[in-house]
Each structure stands twice: as structure tokens, then as C-alpha cells.
Short mmCIF file of the C-alpha atoms (twelve columns), coordinates in Angstrom:
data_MODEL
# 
_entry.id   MODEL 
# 
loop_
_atom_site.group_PDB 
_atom_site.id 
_atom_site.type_symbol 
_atom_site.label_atom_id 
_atom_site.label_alt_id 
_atom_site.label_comp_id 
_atom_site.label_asym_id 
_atom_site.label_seq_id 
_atom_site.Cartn_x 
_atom_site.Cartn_y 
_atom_site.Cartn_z 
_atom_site.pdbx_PDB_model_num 
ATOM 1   C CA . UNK A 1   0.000   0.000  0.000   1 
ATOM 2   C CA . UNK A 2   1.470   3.485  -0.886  1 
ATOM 3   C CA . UNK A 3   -0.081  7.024  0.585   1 
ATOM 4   C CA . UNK A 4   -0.524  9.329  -1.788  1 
ATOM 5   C CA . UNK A 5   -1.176  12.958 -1.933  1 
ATOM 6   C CA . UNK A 6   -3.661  13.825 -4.614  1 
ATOM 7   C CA . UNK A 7   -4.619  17.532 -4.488  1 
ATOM 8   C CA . UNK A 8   -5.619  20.141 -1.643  1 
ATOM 9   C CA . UNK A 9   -8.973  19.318 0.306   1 
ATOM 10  C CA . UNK A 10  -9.830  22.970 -1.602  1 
ATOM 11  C CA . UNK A 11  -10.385 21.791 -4.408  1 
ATOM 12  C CA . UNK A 12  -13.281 19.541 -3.239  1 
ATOM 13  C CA . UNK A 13  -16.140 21.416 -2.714  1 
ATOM 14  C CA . UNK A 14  -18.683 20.331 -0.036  1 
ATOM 15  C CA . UNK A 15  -21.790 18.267 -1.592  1 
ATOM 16  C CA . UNK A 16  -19.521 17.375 -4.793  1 
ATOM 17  C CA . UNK A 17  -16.963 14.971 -6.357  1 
ATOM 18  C CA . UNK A 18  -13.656 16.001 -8.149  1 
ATOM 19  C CA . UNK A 19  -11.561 13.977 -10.310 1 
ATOM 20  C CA . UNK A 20  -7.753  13.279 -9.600  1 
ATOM 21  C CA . UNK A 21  -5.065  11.186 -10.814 1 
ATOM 22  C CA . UNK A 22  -2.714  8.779  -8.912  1 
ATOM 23  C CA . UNK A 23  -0.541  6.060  -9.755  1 
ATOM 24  C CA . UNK A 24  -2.409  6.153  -12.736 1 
ATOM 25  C CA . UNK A 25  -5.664  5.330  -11.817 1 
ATOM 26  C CA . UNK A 26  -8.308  8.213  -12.142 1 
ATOM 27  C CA . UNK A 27  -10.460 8.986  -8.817  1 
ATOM 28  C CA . UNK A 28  -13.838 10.237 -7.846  1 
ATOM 29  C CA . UNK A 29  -13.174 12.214 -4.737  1 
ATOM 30  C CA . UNK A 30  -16.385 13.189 -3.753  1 
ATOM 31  C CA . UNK A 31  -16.623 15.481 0.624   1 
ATOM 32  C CA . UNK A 32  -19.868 14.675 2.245   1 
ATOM 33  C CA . UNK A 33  -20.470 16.205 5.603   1 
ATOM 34  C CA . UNK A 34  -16.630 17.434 5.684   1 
ATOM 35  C CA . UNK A 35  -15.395 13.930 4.863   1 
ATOM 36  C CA . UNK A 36  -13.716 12.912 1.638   1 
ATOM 37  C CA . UNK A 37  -14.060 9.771  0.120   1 
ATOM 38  C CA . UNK A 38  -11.967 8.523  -3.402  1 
ATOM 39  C CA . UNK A 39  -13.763 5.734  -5.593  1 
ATOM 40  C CA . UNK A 40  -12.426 4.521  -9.471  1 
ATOM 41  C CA . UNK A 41  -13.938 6.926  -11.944 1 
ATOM 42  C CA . UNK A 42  -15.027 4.821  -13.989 1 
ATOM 43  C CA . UNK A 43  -18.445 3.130  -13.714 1 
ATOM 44  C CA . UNK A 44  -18.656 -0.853 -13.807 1 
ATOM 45  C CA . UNK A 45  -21.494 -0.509 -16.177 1 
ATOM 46  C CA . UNK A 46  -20.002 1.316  -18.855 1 
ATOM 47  C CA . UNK A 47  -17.223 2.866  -17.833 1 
ATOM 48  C CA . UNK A 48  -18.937 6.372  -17.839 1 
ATOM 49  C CA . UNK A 49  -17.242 8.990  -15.417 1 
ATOM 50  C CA . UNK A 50  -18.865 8.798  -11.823 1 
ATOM 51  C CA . UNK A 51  -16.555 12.280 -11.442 1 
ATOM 52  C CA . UNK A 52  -18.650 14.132 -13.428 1 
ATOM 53  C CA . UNK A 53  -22.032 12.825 -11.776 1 
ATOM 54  C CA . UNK A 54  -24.577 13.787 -9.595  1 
ATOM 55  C CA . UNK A 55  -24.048 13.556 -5.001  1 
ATOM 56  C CA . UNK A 56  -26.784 12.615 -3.999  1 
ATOM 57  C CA . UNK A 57  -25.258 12.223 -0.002  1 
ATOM 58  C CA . UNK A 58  -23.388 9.220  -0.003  1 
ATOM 59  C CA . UNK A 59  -24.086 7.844  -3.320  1 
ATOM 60  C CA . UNK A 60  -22.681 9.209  -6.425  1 
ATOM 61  C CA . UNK A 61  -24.740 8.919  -9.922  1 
ATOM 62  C CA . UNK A 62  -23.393 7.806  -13.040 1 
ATOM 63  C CA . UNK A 63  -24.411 10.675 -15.565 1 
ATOM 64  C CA . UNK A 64  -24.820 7.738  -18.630 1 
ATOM 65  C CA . UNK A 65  -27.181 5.566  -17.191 1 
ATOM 66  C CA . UNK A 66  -28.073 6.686  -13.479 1 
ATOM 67  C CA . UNK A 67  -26.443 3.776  -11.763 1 
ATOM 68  C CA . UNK A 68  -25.620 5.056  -8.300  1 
ATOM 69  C CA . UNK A 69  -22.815 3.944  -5.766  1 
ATOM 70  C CA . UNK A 70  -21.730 4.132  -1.988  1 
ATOM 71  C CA . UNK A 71  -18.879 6.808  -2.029  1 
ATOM 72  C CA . UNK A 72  -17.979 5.311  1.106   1 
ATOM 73  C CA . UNK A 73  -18.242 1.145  -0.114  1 
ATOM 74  C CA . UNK A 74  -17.945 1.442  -3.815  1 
ATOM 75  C CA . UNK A 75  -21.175 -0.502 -3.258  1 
ATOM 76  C CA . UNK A 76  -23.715 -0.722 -6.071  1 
ATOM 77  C CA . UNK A 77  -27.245 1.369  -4.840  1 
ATOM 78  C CA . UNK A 78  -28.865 1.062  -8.031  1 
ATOM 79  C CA . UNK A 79  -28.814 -0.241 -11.337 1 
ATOM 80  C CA . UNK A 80  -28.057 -0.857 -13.870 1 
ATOM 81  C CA . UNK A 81  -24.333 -1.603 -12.546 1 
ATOM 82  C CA . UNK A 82  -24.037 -5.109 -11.028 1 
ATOM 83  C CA . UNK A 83  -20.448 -4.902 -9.926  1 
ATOM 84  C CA . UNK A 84  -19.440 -2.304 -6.904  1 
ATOM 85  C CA . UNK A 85  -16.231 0.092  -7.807  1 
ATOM 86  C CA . UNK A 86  -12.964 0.205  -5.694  1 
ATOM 87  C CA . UNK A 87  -12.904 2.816  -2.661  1 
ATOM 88  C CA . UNK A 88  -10.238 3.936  -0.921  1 
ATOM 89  C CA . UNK A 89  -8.735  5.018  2.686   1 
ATOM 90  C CA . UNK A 90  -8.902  8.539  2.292   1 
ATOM 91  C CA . UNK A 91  -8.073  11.043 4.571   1 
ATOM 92  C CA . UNK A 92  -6.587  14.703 4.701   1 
ATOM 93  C CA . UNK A 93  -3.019  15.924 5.941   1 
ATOM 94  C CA . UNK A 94  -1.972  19.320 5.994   1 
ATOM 95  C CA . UNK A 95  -4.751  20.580 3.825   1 
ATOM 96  C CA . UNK A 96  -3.933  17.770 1.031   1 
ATOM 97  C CA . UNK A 97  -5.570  14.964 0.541   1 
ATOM 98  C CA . UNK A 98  -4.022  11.600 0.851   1 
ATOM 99  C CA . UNK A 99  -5.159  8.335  -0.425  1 
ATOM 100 C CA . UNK A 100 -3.626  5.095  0.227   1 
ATOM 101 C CA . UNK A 101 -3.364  3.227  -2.966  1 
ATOM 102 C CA . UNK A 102 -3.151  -0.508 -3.823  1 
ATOM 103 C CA . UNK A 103 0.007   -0.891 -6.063  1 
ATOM 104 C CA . UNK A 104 1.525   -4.084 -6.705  1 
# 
């Protein structure tokens, strides 16, 4: 596992997502009720950018097809994905945000 630092905490508005890279893999980070959560940005249904959807609280909508997930899980909460996304720890440090990354 590797920490890395993604962006400031700034950037993320409350009540929205933002997309970063790191490591090469593209993240949702999405603050809900001054916590930050990072999922993949791409959705397991057709691999349409959860970054640029609707927060709806916890769950993030997929602006294709209006499959929602768990910003917190990666869990599905409604179709039509079947398959949940990866989350991530998440966490801020000094104003940044860190996220601790699965790298092999």
C-alpha cells in the first residue's frame, strides 16, 4: 500500500466529487459532511465517469445511465451496474488529501 497525496482538500467542494489522478488510476473524490471519500472513476457498467455525476449524499450517480454507488463502499445502490467500484482510505493531511493506494 502506498499514501498518496492527490490535491488540496480545496479543491473539493462540499456536496460534490472532483476527479484526480494517482498512480495512474483516475479517482472520484467526492466530501460529504466534511469527509472525503476517493472511488475509481469509472463506472462498472459502462465505464462512464462517476466524477462528473450527480451527489446525492453518499451515493454518487453515473451521468450515462443513473447507476448510483456508496462513495464510502464502492457498493452498487442502483442499477443498472451489477459490480461495486474500488474505494479507498482517504483522509486529509496538511490541507492535502491523501489516499492510500493498492500498487503491486
Amino acid at each position: 500500500m502506498r499514501q498518496i497525496v492527490i490535491g488540496k482538500a480545496s479543491d473539493v467542494p462540499e456536496g460534490e466529487a472532483r476527479v484526480f489522478e494517482a498512480e495512474g488510476v483516475r479517482l472520484a473524490v467526492s466530501r460529504v459532511h466534511g469527509s472525503y471519500y476517493a472511488i475509481d472513476d469509472l463506472c462498472t457498467h459502462d465505464d462512464g465517469p462517476l466524477g462528473e455525476g450527480c451527489l446525492i449524499g453518499h451515493e454518487i450517480e453515473c451521468p450515462r445511465h443513473g447507476a448510483r454507488f456508496d462513495v464510502r463502499t464502492g457498493e452498487v445502490r442502483r442499477m443498472p451496474a451489477a459490480y461495486p467500484v474500488n474505494a479507498y482510505k482517504t483522509w486529509v493531511r496538511d490541507g492535502q488529501i491523501v489516499v492510500e493506494i493498492d500498487q503491486d
